[in-house]
C-alpha positions, 0 to 999 in steps of 0.5 A: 500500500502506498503511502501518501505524499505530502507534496509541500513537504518535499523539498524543492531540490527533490522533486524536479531538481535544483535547477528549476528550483532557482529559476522559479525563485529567480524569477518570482523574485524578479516578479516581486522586485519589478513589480515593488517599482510599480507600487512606488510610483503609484505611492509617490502619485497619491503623494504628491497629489495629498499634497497639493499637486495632482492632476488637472483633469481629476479630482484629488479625492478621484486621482488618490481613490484609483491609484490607492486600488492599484497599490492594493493591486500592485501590493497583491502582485509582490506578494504573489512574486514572493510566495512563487519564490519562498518556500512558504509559498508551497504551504498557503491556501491554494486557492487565493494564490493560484486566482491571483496568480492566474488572473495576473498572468492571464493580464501580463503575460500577453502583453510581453510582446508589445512591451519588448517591442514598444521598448525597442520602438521608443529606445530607436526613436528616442521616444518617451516622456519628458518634464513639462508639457503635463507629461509624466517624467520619463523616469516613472515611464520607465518604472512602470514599464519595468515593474510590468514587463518584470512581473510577466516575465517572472510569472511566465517562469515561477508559475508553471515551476511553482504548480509542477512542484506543489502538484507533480501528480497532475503532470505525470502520466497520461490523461487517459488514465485519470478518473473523469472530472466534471467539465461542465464549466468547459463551454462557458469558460471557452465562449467568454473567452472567445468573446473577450478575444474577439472584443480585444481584437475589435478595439485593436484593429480601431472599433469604437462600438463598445467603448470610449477612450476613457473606458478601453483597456490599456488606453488603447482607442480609435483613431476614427470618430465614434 
């Protein structure tokens, strides 16, 4: 009779190898520190805005309310980072680590390539923000770009590490010999995401219908009238 594993138990060097075991904390590390940049800029806004010098088209109360849901937000992501790359991590609740994790890759790993690219872009052109003019410093360009394109990163390589480490029975062997779970929620799951697809697209390629440039993600808008 077989006994048991207890899975968070196992030292990481033991399952899958030293190696992987560095390159997830490495990279969820990476994540947290990347990600701690953002959160800095988002502390020196409201700052700054608690002190008399916010932005002209908002509300102080308005501008401090949103950017102190993005520290939560900001917060959450550093506390994710390190719990990929800690050991501890291996022995949370799973269910909020996963979510967050999950949901935070599913929004940051896609954008990969177009902050490598619009990096590459801007260093070609020398492009970004200057002081003056009601732009942002390009300093705090730079460190949000950092924090963003280093929380991906690092989620795109401590993520996968973390859950073949904490669950190495759901990636060995062969899906035919598993028992049958329910999958009901299959469909549903694949049409909503056929359809966020399909929405994104629309606003990529310029569409205006379901949005305005106040409420399309990633300040993506058309460039045609609505």
């Amino acid at each position: 009779m077989e006994v048991p594993v207890d899975v968070a138990a196992v030292p990481p060097e033991q399952d899958i190898g030293a190696r992987w075991s560095a390159a997830r904390k490495v990279a969820g590390y990476s994540a947290a520190l990347a990600m701690s940049l953002y959160l800095l800029v988002k502390v020196i806004w409201i700052g700054v805005a608690l002190l008399g010098s916010g932005p002209d088209d908002m509300g102080t109360a308005a501008w401090v309310v949103l950017n102190a849901v993005t520290v939560g937000m900001s917060a959450i992501g550093v506390t994710v980072g390190l719990a990929l790359a800690q050991d501890w991590g291996r022995r949370i609740p799973a269910r909020p680590l996963i979510f967050f994790a999950w949901v935070g890759g599913g929004f940051m790993v896609p954008m990969l390539p177009y902050l490598v690219i619009s990096g590459v872009l801007a260093a070609l052109g020398g492009g970004g923000s200057v002081d003056g003019g009601g732009q942002a410093p390009a300093w705090e360009g730079l460190l949000i770009g950092v924090g963003f394109l280093g929380m991906a990163a690092g989620l795109a390589v401590a993520l996968p590490i973390y859950l073949r480490q904490r669950w190495p029975a759901a990636f060995l062997g062969r899906l035919g010999d598993r028992p049958a779970g329910a999958s009901w929620f299959v469909l549903p799951a694949a049409a909503v995401t056929v359809a966020l697809g399909l929405l994104w697209l629309s606003w990529a390629w310029g569409g205006c219908w379901a949005s305005s440039p106040r409420t399309a993600p990633l300040a993506v808008t058309s460039t045609t009238a609505c």
